[in-house]
C-alpha positions in Angstrom: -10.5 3.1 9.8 -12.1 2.5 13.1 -11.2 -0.6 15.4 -13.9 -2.2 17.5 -13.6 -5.5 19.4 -10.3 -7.2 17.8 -6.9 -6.0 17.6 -6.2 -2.3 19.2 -9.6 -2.5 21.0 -8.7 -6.1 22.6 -5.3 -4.4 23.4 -6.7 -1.4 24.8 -9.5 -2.8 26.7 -6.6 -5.3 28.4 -4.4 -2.3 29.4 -7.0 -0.7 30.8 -8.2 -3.5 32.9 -4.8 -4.0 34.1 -4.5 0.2 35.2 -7.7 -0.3 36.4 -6.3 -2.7 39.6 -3.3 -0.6 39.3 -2.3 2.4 40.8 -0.7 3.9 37.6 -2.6 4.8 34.7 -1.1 7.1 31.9 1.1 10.0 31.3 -0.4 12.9 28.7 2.1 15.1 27.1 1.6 17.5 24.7 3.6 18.0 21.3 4.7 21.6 20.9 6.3 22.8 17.6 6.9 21.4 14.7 9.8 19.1 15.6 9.1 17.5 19.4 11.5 15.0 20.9 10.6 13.3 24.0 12.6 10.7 26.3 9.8 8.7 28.7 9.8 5.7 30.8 6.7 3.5 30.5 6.4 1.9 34.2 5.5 -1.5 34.6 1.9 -1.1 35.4 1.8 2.0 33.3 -1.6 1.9 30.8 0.7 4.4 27.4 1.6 7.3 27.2 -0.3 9.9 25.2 1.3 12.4 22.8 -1.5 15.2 21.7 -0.9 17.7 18.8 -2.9 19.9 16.7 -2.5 19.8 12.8 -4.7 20.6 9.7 -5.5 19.8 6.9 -2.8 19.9 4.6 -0.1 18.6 7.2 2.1 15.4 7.3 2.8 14.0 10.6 5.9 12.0 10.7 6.8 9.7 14.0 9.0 7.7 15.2 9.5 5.7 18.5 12.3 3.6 19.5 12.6 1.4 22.3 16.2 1.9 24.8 17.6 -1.8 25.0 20.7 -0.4 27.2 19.0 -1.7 30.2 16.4 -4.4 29.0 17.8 -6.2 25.5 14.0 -7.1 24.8 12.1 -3.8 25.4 9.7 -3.0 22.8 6.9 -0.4 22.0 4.2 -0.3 20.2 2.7 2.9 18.9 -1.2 3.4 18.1 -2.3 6.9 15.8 -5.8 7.8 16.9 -7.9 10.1 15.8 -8.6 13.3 18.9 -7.5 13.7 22.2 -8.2 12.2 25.7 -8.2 8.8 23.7 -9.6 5.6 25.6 -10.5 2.2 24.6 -13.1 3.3 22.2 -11.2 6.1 20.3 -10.2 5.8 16.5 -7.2 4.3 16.0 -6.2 4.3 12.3 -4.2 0.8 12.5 -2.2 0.7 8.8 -0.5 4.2 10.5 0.0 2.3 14.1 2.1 -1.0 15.2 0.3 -3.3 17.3 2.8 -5.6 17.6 6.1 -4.6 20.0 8.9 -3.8 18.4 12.3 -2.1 18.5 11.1 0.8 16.7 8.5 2.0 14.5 8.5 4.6 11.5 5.6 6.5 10.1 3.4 9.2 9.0 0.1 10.4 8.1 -0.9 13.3 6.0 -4.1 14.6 6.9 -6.6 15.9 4.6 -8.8 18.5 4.4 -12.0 16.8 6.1 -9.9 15.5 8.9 -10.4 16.5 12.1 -6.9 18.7 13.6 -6.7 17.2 17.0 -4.5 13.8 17.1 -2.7 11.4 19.6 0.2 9.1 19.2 -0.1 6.6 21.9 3.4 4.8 23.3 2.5 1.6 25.3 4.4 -1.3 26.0 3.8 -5.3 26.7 6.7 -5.7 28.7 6.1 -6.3 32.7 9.4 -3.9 33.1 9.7 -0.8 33.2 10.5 0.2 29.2 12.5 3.6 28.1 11.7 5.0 25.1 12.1 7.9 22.7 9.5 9.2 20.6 10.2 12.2 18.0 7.1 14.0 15.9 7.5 16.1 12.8 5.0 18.5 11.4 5.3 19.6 8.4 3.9 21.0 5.5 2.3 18.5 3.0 3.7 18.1 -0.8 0.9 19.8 -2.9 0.4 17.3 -5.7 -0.8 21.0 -7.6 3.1 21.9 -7.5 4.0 18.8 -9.0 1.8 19.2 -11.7 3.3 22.1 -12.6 7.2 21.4 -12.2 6.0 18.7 -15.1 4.3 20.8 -17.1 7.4 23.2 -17.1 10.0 20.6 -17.6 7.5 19.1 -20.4 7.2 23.1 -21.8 11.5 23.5 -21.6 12.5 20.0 -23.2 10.2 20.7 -26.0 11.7 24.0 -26.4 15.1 22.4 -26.2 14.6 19.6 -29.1 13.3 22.5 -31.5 16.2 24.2 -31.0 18.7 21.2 -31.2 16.7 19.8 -34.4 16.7 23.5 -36.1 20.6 23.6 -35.7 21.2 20.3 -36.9 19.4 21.0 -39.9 21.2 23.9 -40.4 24.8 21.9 -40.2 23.5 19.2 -42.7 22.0 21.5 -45.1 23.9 21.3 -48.3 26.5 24.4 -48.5 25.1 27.3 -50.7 26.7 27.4 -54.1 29.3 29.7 -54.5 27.9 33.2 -56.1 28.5 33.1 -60.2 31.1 35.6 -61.5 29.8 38.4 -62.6 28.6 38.6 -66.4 30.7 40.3 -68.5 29.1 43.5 -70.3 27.8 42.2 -73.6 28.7 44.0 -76.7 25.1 45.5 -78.3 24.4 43.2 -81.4 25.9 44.9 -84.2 23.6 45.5 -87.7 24.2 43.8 -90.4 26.5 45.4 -93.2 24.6 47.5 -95.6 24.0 45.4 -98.9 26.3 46.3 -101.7 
């Protein structure tokens, strides 16, 4: 989803109007590993911050951001996911992943297919004219393959059915009416006897 002329862009294009008479601009960091925590300050007339990372396809990119209000009760941040690196105003930002509004904090994640490109920034910025602390933490991780939940169902599906055979095979066997005892044996039988001669 690419923003152009409202929202993020509108935002962005501000910001950078505002470093552009300023002498601060932005401060670039890149995420190592697959579970990065970073602590950073966005100045008053600081632009954002950039977070860059590599991920493929086949990755889930969780982040969170959460604005210190131990010195400032109203900080905020808000936190745009864009698409590449050395983002500017007209970079991709993929806004149902992003908040544009500033908040306390900010939860979410993105799992990137396979025809998405691997390079991706988070973006921390701020509306506050204060100095605003922050901490932002990025997980990378591998995506659930909905393959593997097909066949944990299929297996569960394959067992229960198993399971009820069984169960209903026993049960049949417990109401089955009991087998009648076995009949005594015969006695021998005596061979027929012939008739008396005639007198």
């Amino acid at each position: 989803m690419r923003v152009s002329g409202t929202g993020v862009g509108l935002l962005v294009l501000g910001m950078l109007l505002a470093v552009a008479v300023s002498p601060a601009s932005a401060t670039d960091y890149t995420v190592t590993g697959t579970s990065y925590t970073n602590t950073g300050t966005l100045e008053a007339l600081e632009l954002w911050d950039t977070y860059e990372l590599t991920a493929g396809g086949g990755k889930r990119v969780s982040y969170t951001v959460a604005a210190d209000r131990t010195n400032a009760t109203g900080a905020c941040v808000m936190l745009l996911w864009a698409k590449g690196h050395d983002v500017t105003g007209s970079s991709e930002y993929l806004v149902t992943y992003s908040q544009e509004d500033c908040v306390a904090s900010f939860s979410s994640g993105y799992t990137i297919g396979s025809g998405d490109p691997s390079q991706w920034t988070v973006v921390v910025l701020s509306d506050r004219t204060y100095d605003v602390d922050y901490t932002l933490t990025v997980k990378i991780e591998n995506a659930f393959d909905p393959t593997i939940l097909g066949i944990i169902i299929i297996v569960v599906v394959v067992v229960a059915v198993i399971g009820i055979r069984i169960a209903l095979r026993r049960r049949r066997q417990r109401m089955a009416p009991p087998a009648a005892p076995p009949m005594p044996p015969m006695p021998p039988m005596e061979p027929p006897q012939s008739p008396p001669p005639p007198q």
